[in-house]
C-alpha positions, -999 to 999 in steps of 0.1 A, spaced: 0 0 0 15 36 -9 21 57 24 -6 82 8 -34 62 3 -63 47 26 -62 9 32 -98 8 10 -119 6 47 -118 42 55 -87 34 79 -54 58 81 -27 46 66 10 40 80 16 79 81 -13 79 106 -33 97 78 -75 95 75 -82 91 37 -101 130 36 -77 145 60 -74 183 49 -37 194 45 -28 214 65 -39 190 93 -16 162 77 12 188 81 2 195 121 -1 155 124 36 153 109 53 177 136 34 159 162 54 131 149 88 148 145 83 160 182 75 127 194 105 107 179 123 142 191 114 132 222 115 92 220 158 103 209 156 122 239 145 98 265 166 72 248 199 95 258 188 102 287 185 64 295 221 57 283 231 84 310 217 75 340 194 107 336 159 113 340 145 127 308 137 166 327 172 166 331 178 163 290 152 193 291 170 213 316 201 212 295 191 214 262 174 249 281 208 262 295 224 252 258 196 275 243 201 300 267 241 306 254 232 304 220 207 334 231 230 351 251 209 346 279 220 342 312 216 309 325 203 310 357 183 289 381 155 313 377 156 310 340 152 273 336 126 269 360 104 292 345 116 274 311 108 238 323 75 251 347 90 237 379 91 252 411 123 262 430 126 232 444 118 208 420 146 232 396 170 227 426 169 188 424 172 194 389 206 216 394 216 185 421 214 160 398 228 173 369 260 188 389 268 152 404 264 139 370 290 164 360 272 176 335 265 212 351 285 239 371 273 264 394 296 293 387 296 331 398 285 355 373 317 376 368 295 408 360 278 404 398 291 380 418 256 375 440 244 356 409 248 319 399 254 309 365 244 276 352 274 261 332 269 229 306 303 217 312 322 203 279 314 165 286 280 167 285 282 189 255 304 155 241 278 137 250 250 150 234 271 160 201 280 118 200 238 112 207 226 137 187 256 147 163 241 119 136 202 132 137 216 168 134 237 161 107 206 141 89 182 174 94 210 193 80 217 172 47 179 177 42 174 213 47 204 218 26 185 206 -5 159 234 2 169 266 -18 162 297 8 127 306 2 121 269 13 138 272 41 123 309 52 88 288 52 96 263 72 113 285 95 84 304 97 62 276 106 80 261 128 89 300 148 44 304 146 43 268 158 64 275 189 48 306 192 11 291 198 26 257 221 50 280 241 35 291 276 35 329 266 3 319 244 -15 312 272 -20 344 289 
């Protein structure tokens, strides 16, 4: 049977599409996919290192947070993960005796604490998740720009309507 087509009793197909399915809910169906095998990688990591999968959260959050130039604080990634101070602090615990995360003063004022990803479990993650990266790369690269500029607008409105911001 071809991926596209119904199975002749009214039934989705392997893509997990209805046989009169509109579109554009075919392509909101698809990310759900992409973010649950996202997340299926994740917890598969996070398994292979003795971590729980908030923890994978909480550092692809401080990771994010550099790439933004965003100070990464305690502060930020419990407001980025929705936990409370405590459940942010176990967090922090865990990840630090892992050696995966630093506590480090903030040069600019030393009453603050920076959250550091330290280089191993940057290692790590580029060994997990160097391959899939590389894969989503290789595709996007046979995209000529315009492509791209759609998708990334998609993907940026997406984010924008799932992120908590939307909800107030």
């Amino acid at each position: 049977m071809d991926d596209n087509q119904d199975d002749g009793h009214g039934r989705a197909d392997r893509s997990g599409r209805g046989p009169h399915e509109p579109d554009s809910l075919r392509l909101v169906h698809l990310l759900r996919a992409v973010t649950v095998e996202f997340g299926l990688r994740q917890a598969e990591f996070a398994a292979r290192n003795a971590m729980h999968s908030t923890d994978v959260r909480a550092l692809i959050c401080l990771l994010d947070a550099v790439r933004a130039c965003e100070p990464a604080t305690a502060g930020l990634l419990g407001a980025r993960l929705g936990l409370n101070s405590a459940g942010t602090t176990a967090v922090i615990d865990r990840l630090e005796r892992l050696g995966h995360v630093a506590r480090v003063r903030d040069d600019r004022d030393r009453r603050r604490v920076l959250l550091r990803v330290e280089p191993e479990a940057i290692r790590l993650g580029q060994e997990f998740f160097g391959p899939v990266i590389d894969g989503l790369l290789g595709v996007l690269d046979s995209f000529d720009p315009a492509e791209r500029e759609t998708v990334r607008r998609f993907l940026t409105a997406a984010h924008a309507v799932l992120s908590p911001e939307q909800d107030r």
